[in-house]
C-alpha positions as CSV (number, residue, x, y, z in Angstrom):
1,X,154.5,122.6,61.1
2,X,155.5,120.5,64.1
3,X,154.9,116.5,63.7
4,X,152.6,115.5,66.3
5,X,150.8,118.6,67.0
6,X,147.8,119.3,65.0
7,X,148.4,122.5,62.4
8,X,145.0,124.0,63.4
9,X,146.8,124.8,66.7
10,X,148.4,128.0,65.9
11,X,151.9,129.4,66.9
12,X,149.8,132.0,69.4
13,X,147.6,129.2,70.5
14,X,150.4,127.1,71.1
15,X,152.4,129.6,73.3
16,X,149.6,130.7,75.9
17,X,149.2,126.7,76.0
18,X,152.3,126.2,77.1
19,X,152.0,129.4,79.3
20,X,149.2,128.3,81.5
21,X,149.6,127.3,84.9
22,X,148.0,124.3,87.2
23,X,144.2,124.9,87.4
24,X,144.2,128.3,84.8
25,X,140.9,128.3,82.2
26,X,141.2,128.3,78.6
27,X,137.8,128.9,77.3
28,X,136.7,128.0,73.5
29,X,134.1,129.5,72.6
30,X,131.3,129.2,69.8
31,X,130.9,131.1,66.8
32,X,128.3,133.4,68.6
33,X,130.4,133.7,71.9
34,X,131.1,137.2,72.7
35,X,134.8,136.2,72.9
36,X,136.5,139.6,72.2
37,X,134.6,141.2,74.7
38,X,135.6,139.1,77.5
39,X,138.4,137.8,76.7
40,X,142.0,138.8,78.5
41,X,143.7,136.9,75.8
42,X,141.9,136.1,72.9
43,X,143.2,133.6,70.0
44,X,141.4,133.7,67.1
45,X,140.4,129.9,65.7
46,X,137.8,130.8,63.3
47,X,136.9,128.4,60.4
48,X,137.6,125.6,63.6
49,X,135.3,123.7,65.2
50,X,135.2,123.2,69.0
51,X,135.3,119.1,68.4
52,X,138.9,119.9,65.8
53,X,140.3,122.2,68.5
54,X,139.3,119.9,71.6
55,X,141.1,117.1,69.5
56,X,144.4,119.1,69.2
57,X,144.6,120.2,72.3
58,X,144.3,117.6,74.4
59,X,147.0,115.4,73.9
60,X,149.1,117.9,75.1
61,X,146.7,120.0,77.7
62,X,146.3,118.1,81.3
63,X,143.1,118.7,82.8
64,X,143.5,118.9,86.6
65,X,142.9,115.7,88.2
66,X,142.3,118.0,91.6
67,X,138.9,119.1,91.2
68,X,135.8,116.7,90.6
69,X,134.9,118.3,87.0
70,X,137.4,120.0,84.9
71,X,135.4,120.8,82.0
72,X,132.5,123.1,82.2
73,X,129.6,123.3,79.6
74,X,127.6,126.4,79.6
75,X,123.8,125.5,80.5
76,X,121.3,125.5,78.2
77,X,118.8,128.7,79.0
78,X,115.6,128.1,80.7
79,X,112.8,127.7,78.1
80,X,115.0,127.3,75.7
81,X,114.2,123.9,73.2
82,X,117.6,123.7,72.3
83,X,119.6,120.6,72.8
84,X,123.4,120.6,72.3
85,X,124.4,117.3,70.8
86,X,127.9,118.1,69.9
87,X,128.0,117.5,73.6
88,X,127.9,113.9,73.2
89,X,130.9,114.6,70.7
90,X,132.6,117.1,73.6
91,X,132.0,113.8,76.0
92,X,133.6,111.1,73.2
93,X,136.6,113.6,72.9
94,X,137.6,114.3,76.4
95,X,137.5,111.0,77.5
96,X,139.8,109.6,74.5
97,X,142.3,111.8,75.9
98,X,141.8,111.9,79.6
99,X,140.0,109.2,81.2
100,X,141.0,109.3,84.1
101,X,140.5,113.5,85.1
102,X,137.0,113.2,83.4
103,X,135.5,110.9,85.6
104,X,133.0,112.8,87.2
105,X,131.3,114.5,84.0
106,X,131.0,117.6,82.7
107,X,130.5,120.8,84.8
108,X,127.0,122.7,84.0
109,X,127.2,126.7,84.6
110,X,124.3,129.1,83.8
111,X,124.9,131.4,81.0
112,X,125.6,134.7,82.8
113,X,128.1,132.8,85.6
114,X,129.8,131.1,82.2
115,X,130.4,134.5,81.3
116,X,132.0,135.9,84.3
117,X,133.6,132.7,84.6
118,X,135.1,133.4,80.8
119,X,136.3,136.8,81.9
120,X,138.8,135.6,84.6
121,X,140.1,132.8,82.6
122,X,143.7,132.9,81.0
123,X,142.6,133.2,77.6
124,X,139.7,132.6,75.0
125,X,139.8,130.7,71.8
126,X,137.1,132.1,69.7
127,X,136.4,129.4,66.9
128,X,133.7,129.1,63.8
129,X,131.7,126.3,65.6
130,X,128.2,126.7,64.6
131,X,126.1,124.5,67.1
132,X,124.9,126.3,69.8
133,X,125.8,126.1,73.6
134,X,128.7,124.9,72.0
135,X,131.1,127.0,74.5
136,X,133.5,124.7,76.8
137,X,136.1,125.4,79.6
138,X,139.2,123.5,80.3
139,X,140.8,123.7,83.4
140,X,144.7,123.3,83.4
141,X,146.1,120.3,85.5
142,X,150.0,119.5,85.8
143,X,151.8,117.2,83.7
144,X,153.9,114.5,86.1
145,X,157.2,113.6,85.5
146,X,158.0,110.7,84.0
């Protein structure tokens, strides 16, 4: 265990963190996200929630402050009833940690485009989250010196 980092962040997890470059994706996905079939580099996170993971991660993850949304939601399907309130949570989340990139909102992308989108990002964190159109994409900004 590190002090500071949050132990659900695991030593893989961690390491293709650290890895990324300015404006790569790391995609978390839900519970019924086809991660492993997409994925380049997948990290498993199971038993996690999206909210636990988003919460570890980004204290130490900058979104990029170069594009007008750096977090992408995927869109609730047409007809579809459902409606995702974890993404209140999602909102609550990023904006404790970067208030500044998140100006502008989340990103909205239909289902099939989230998916291609998921299949060119740098890697997927398949977690246990069980509320639906719970999948999010972070996009990798560049920490300044200080």
């Amino acid at each position: 265990m590190l002090k500071g980092i949050s132990p659900i962040l695991s030593p893989e997890l961690l390491a293709i963190l650290a890895e990324m470059g300015h404006a790569d994706e790391l995609v978390i996905g839900d519970g019924n996200f086809p991660a492993a079939a997409l994925a380049k580099r997948l990290v498993r996170a199971d038993g996690h929630g999206v909210c636990d993971l988003l919460n570890g991660i980004l204290p130490l993850f900058p979104l990029d402050r170069f594009v007008e949304k750096p977090v992408a939601l995927m869109q609730v399907v047409p007809g579809d009833p459902t409606q995702p309130t974890i993404w209140e949570e999602y909102r609550a989340i990023v904006q404790k940690w970067a208030p500044t990139e998140f100006r502008s909102g989340f990103e909205q992308v239909e289902r099939f485009a989230f998916y291609e989108r998921a299949k060119k990002a740098y890697a997927i964190v398949a977690s246990g989250e069980s509320a639906l159109y719970a999948n999010i994409i972070l996009k990798k900004g560049v920490v300044d010196p200080e």
